[in-house]
Every structure is written in structure tokens, then in C-alpha cells.
ZAMARGU-4260 file (C-alpha; in steps of 0.2 Angstrom, whole numbers, plus 5000, padded with zeros to 4 digits):
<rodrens>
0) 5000/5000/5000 | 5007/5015/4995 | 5007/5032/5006 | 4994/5039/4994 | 4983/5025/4995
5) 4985/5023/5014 | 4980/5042/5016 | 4964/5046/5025 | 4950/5056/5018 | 4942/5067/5034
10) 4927/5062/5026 | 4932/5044/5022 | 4919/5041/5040 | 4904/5049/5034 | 4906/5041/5012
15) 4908/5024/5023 | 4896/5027/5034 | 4883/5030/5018 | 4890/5014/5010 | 4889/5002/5023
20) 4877/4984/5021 | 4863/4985/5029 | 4866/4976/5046 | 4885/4987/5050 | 4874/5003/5047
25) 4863/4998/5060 | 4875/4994/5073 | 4883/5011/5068 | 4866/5020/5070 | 4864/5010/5086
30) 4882/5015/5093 | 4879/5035/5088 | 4861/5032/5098 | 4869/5027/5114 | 4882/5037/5115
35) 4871/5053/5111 | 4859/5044/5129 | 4875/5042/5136 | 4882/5057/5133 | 4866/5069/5137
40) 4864/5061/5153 | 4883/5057/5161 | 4889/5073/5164 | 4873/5079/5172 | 4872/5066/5186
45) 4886/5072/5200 | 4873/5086/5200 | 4858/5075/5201 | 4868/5064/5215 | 4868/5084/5224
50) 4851/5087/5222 | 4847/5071/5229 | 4857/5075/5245 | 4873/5067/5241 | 4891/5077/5247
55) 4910/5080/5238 | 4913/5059/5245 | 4898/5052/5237 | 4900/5059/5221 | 4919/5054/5221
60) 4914/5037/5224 | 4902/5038/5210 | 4914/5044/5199 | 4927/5030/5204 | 4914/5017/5202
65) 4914/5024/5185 | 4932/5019/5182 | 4930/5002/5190 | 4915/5000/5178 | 4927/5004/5162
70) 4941/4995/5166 | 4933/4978/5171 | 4915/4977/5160 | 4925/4973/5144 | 4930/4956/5149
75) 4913/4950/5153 | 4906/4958/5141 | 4915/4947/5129 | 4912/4931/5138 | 4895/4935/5137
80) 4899/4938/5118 | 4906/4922/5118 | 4892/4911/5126 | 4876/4919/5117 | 4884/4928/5103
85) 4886/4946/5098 | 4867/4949/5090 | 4861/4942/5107 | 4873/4950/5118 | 4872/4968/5108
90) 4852/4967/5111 | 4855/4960/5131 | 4867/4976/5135 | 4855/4987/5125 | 4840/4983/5137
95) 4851/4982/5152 | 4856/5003/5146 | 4841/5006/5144 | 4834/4999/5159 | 4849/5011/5169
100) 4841/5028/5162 | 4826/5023/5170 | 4832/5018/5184 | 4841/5036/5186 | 4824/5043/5182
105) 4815/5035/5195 | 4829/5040/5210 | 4820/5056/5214 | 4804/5048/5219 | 4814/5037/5233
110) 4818/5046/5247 | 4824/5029/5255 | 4822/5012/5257 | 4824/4993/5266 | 4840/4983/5260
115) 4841/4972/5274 | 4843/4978/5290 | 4848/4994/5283 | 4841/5008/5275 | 4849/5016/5261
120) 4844/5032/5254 | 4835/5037/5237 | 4852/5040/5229 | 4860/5025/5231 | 4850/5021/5214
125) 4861/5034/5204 | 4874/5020/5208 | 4864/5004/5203 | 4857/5015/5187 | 4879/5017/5184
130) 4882/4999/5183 | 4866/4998/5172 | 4869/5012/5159 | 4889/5004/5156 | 4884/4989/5149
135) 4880/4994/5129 | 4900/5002/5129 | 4909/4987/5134 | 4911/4983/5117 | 4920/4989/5104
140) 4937/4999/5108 | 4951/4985/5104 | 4940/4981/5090 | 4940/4999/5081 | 4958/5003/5083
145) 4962/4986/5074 | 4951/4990/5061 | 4959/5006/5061 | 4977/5000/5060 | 4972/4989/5047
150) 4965/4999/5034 | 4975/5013/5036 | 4994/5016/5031 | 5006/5017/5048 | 5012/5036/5044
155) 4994/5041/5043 | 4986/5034/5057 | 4982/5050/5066 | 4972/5056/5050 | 4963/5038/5051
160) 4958/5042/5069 | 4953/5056/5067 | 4940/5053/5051 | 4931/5039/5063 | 4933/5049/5079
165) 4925/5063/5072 | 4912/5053/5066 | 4904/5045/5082 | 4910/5064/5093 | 4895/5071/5085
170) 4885/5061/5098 | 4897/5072/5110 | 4891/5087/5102 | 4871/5084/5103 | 4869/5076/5117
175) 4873/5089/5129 | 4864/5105/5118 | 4848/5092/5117 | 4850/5092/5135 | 4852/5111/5138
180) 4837/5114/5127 | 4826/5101/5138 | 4832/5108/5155 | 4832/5128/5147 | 4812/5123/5144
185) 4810/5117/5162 | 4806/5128/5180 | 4819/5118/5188 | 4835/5105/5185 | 4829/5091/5193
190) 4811/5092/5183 | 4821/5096/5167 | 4835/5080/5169 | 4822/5067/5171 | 4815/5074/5155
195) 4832/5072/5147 | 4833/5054/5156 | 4816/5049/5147 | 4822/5056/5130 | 4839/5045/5134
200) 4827/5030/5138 | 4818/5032/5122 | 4833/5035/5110 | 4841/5017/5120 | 4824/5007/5118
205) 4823/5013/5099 | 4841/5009/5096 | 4839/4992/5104 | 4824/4986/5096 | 4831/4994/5077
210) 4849/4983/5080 | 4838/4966/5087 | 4829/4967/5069 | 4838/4972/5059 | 4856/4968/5062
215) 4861/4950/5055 | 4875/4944/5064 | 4878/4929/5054 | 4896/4932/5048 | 4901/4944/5063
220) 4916/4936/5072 | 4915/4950/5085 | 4918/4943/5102 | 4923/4924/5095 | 4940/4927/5099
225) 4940/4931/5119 | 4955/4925/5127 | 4951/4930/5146 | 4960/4937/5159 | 4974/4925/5157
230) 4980/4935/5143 | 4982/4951/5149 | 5000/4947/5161 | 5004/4940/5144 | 5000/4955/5131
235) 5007/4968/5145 | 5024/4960/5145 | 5023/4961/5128 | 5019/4977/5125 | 5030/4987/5114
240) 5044/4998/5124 | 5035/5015/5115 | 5020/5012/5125 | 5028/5010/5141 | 5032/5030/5145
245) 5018/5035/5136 | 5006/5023/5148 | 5014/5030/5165 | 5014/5048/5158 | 4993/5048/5152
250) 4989/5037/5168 | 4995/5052/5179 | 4986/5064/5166 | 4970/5053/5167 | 4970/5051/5186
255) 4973/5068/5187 | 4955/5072/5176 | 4949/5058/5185 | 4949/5066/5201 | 4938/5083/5198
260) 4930/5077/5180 | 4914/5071/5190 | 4915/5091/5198 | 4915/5101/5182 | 4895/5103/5180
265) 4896/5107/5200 | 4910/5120/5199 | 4898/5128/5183 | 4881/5128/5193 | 4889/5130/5211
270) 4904/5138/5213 | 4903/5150/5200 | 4888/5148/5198 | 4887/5156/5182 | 4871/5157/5169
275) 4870/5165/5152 | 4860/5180/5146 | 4865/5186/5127 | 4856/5187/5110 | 4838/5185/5116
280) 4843/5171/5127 | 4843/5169/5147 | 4850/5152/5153 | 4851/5144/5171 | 4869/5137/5177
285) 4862/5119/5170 | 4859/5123/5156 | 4873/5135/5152 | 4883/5120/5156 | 4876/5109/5142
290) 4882/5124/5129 | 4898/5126/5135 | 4900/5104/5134 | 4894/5108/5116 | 4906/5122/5115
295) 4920/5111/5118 | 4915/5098/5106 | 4914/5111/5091 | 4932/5116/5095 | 4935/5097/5097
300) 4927/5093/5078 | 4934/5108/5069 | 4952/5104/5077 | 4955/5084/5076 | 4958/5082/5058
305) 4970/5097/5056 | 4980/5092/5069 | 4981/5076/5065 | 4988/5082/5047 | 4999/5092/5055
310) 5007/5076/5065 | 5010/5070/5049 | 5023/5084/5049 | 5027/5088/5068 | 5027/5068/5073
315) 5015/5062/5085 | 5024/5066/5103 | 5021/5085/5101 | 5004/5084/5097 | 5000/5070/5110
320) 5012/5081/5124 | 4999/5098/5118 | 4985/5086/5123 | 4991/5081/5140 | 4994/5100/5143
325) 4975/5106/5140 | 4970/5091/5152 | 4983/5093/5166 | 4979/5113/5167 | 4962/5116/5162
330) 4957/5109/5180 | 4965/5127/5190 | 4961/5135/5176 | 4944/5132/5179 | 4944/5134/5199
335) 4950/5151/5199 | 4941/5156/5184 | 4930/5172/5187 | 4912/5170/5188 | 4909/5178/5169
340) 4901/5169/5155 | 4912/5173/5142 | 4929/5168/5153 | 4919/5150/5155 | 4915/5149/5136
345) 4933/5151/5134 | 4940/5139/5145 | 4928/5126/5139 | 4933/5131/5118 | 4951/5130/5125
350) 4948/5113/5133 | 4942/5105/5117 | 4959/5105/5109 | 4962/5091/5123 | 4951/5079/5110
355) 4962/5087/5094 | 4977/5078/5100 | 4965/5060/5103 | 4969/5054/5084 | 4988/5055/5086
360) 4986/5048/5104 | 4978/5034/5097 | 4991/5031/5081 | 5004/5031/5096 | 4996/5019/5106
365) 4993/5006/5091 | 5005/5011/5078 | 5021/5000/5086 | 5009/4985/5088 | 5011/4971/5077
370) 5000/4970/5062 | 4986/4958/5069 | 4990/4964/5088 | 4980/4978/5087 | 4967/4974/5096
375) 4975/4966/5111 | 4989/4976/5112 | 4974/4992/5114 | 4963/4983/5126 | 4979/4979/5138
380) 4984/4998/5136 | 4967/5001/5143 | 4965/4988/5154 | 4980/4997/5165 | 4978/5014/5164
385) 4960/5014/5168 | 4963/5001/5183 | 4978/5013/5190 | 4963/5027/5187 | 4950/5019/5198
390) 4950/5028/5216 | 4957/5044/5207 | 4936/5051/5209 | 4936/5045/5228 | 4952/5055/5231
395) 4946/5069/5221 | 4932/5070/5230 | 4940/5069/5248 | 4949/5084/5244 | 4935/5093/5236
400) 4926/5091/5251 | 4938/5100/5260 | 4941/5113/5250 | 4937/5113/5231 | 4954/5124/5227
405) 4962/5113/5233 | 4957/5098/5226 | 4957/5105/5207 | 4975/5111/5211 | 4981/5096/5216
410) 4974/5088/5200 | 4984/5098/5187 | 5000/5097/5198 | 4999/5079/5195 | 4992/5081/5177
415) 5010/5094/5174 | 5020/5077/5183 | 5014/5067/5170 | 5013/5079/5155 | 5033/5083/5161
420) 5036/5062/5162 | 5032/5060/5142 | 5042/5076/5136 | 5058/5069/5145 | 5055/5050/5141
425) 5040/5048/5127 | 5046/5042/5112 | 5041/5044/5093 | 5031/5030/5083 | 5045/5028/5070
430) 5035/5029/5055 | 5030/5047/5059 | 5049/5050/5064 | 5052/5045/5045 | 5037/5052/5037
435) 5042/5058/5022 | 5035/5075/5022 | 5047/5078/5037
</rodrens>
């Protein structure tokens, strides 16, 4: 395959997309469903978990279940793959998501209840509804950066990335402004996100349905090739000597988001506290927030594919070192940010170019793996950053509960550690060392 041929087209995603057999373009439509639910409801629940009465430790410990959930439900999730098959198992997780947002919508209307001998408040549900709403997105990572790798040329990996990743960020980009406009039309939040969460019910029970008819299955051997946990010691040995700084360097960075991501609607609709009034327009806190997610997601959109071409001349560690930079200071950034509308719109534009440097992230992560080790090589990456990530919420939320200053401080001086780690010891993917155009 020549350089030319291996190139990607930014809108290589959306000519494939319109191409597709039947049955994959269903399972598309399905995935950009869920992640739209997913994403109009997420970052809206530390708020709920608030309004219900929860404090800064509850809501950390939500958040680190979070990470517990993503690091260990792709390894059922594929034994269940195994034993009943993917169509099965695709329409199982679908109704067991589905299932979650009701269970979020419902938590309100419990103020408490009998679990035993003890009685455990209403909220307590937010975490069931957690473990609920994971279970369609246990599939699929390893899986897309193989395919990735596949199709695409090495020294153009990051322009691959970024045609795909734009694709299913559009999701990112709706969600949260569908979810401003239902809470803008609403007298108060808690009214408002249960009408988000019945939207999200009816986009995951429409999705569901569309992907048990219509999706065939029959030569899909998604999920067939599930080695277990035995695997992982194995593949992480393994793993190619590039990866190893750049693991240590993005678990710091991720544990440092990790520990005030779940307080970023709080900090908009509490500690600032900070609405929006403009252009015929007057929005709560809430839903100002939704704007500035969608905000950062335009920024995110318009930013990925350039960057990812400019890789192709820089390399991949500058742009991926850029990245780590937005995440590791956007946190103090945000703490000490004046209460001003225009400052947050800003900040949130500014933190979008985190997701600019995602493509060349990925190329770096896949790119030194073998051909057809793709896969594996991604889900053990994974597998260990996000394990290392779990309590980062709980400690995030101890600190913030002594003093939110603090807590976000303390986050980016860990995210700078990490961000210093890969410029000393991160190393280039060769084939972007001796692109061509360099």
C-alpha cells in the first residue's frame, strides 16, 4: 500500500458510513444512539447525586465506580459475547442501558428504602442505574483501533483516527445541547433531567429494538476470539517499549482528570455559579453548562483532523504532549476562573483541543503494535491505565470536600507530573519520525 493510498480522507467516515450493508449501518446507527443517551445524561448526574442530597465523597465514589466499571466490563462483556453471541449479547446490553436511564429517572421519587437491615437512601440508585447504563459500551474499543490500523497506512494513522473519531464525537456534540434545550424549557433541574433521562430511555429502547431486527450477525466474528484474563500478564509483557512511558505519563494525566472530572457541572452551577444572558437568550447554570460541553466539542470537531495532518509533519509526541497539557491545566484554570460567562466559554473552547490531540494519541498507542496485535495490544493499554485510574474520583472527592481549590489544584500538579514524564521519556512512533514529508 502506497502512502497515497493509505492516506485518509476526513470524510472517508461519513462516504463509509453512507455505504455500509445494511446490518453494520445499523450497529453504527445503534452506537451513535447510545452514545448521544449516554452522553446527554453522564455529565449531568454528580449534579443530580447533589440534588438528591449526596456530598463532595459520594460523588467521588460515583465517579470511581465509573472507572471500575470501564476498566473491568470489557472482559465479561465478551464472555457473554462468547456464550450467546454478539446479536444476542448487543440486544441484552442494549435493554440492560436502557433499563439504567430509567432507573436514574426513578431515584428522585425514593427518598429511602429497606435493603436488609439497613436503610439506604434514594440516591444509592444513581449508583445501581451506573452499573446499568455501562453495559452497551463494553464493546468495541480493541475492535475499532484494529480495524483502524488495518485499513490505514502506519504514517497516517492519526488522520485515520481522526476521520472515525469525528464521526461518532457528533454524539458528544448533541447530546449535551439536546440536554440544555430540555432543562432551558423546564422551571427547575431536577424536573428538566428526568426529561432528558426519558428522551435517553427512548433513543436506547429505539436503538435496541432497530439493532435486534435488523442487524444480522451471521458472519460477525466480533467477540469469538475472547481469550480471558489469562491474557492480559501475557500481552502487557509484551507490549512494545513506546508504550511503556507513554502509559505511565497519560495514567498520571487521566488520574489527574479523573479526580475533579465528576465536579465540572458542580464548579459551573455552584461555585461560580454562572448562567447566560445574550442574544435573546437567558439560561440557568444547568443549562449553560450543556452549551459550553457543546462548545468544547465544536472546538474538538473543527480541530481533530487538522492536527492530525499536522502530526504528519510535527510527529506524534508534540501533538499528544499539547494534549496532555490542556488536560493537566484546564482543572486550576477552571477553579480560579472568574464568575463571567464569556471567561467559561473560553475555557471550555480551550479545553476542546484536549480531544484534537485524541487521533495522534491513538496512532501512538497502536501504531508500534504488530499488524494483527492491534486489538489486544489496545485493550491491555486500557485495561491498565484505567485500573491505575479507579479511586482517582474518591480521592478527588475527599479533597474537594475540604476545599474545592484545593482539590482541582492538586489535580493539574499531578496532570504537569505526567505531562513533564512523556516530554523527557516519550518516544516517537517511527513511521511518523520518517514520514516523508518531514
Amino acid at each position: 500500500m502506497s502512502a497515497e493510498e493509505g492516506a485518509a480522507d476526513p470524510l472517508d467516515a461519513f462516504r463509509q458510513f453512507l455505504s455500509l450493508r445494511r446490518d453494520v449501518l445499523v450497529l453504527s446507527v445503534a452506537m451513535f444512539a447510545f452514545s448521544l443517551a449516554f452522553q446527554m445524561t453522564s455529565r449531568y448526574v454528580p449534579a443530580y447525586l447533589r440534588v438528591l442530597g449526596a456530598g463532595a465523597g459520594v460523588i467521588g465514589l460515583y465517579g470511581s465506580v465509573g472507572n471500575l466499571i470501564s476498566a473491568l466490563y470489557p472482559y465479561p462483556g465478551g464472555a457473554v459475547s462468547d456464550r450467546i453471541g454478539s446479536r444476542l449479547s448487543l440486544t441484552l446490553f442494549g435493554i440492560v442501558t436502557t433499563l439504567g436511564f430509567g432507573v436514574w429517572y426513578i431515584a428522585p421519587l425514593v427518598d429511602e428504602f429497606a435493603l436488609g437491615v439497613l436503610v439506604v437512601p434514594g440516591w444509592s440508585l444513581v449508583f445501581l442505574g451506573l452499573f446499568l447504563t455501562q453495559a452497551w459500551k463494553s464493546f468495541g474499543l480493541g475492535a475499532t483501533f484494529a480495524v483502524v490500523k488495518q485499513s490505514v497506512a502506519p504514517e497516517h494513522l492519526a488522520s485515520g483516527f481522526a476521520s472515525t473519531e469525528t464521526f461518532r464525537r457528533i454524539g458528544f456534540l448533541v447530546g449535551p445541547l439536546l440536554a440544555a434545550a430540555l432543562l432551558a424549557s423546564t422551571a427547575g433541574f431536577t424536573g428538566g433531567f428526568q426529561r432528558v433521562l426519558l428522551v435517553a430511555v427512548a433513543f436506547g429502547a429505539v436503538a435496541t429494538v432497530a439493532q435486534h431486527l435488523l442487524y444480522d450477525a451471521g458472519e460477525d466474528s466480533f467477540g469469538k476470539a475472547f481469550e480471558g484474563v489469562s491474557g492480559v500478564l501475557e500481552d502487557l509483557l509484551g507490549m512494545p517499549a513506546t508504550l511503556r512511558p507513554l502509559l505511565v505519563a497519560d495514567t498520571l494525566v487521566r488520574f489527574a482528570n479523573g479526580m475533579v472530572y465528576v465536579f465540572f457541572v458542580i464548579v459551573v452551577t455552584e461555585f461560580l455559579s454562572v448562567g447566560f444572558q445574550g442574544f435573546g437568550l437567558s439560561l440557568r447554570p444547568d443549562a449553560y453548562f450543556g452549551v459550553l460541553l457543546g462548545l468544547e466539542m465544536v472546538v474538538a470537531l473543527l480541530s481533530m483532523v487538522p492536527v492530525a495532518k499536522l502530526a504528519e509533519r510535527t510527529g506524534l509526541k508534540p501533538v499528544v504532549a499539547v494534549g496532555f497539557a490542556v488536560y493537566a491545566v484546564f482543572p486550576v484554570l477552571l477553579i480560579v476562573a472568574p464568575a463571567d460567562q464569556w471567561v467559561l466559554a473560553l475555557l471550555f473552547a480551550f479545553s476542546g483541543l484536549r480531544f484534537a490531540g485524541l487521533p495522534a494519541h491513538k496512532a501512538l498507542i497502536v501504531g508500534p503494535a504488530e499488524r494483527d496485535a492491534g486489538g489486544r495490544v489496545t485493550g491491555t493499554y486500557y485495561l491498565v491505565r484505567n485500573a491505575v485510574v479507579i479511586p482517582s474520583a474518591a480521592v478527588g472527592g475527599l479533597l474537594y470536600g475540604m476545599d474545592p481549590t484545593v482539590a482541582f489544584g492538586v489535580a493539574s500538579a499531578v496532570g504537569l507530573v505526567g505531562v513533564g514524564y512523556f516530554l523527557l521519556f516519550g518516544r516517537e512512533f517511527e513511521a511518523y519520525a520518517r514520514a516523508p514529508d518531514r
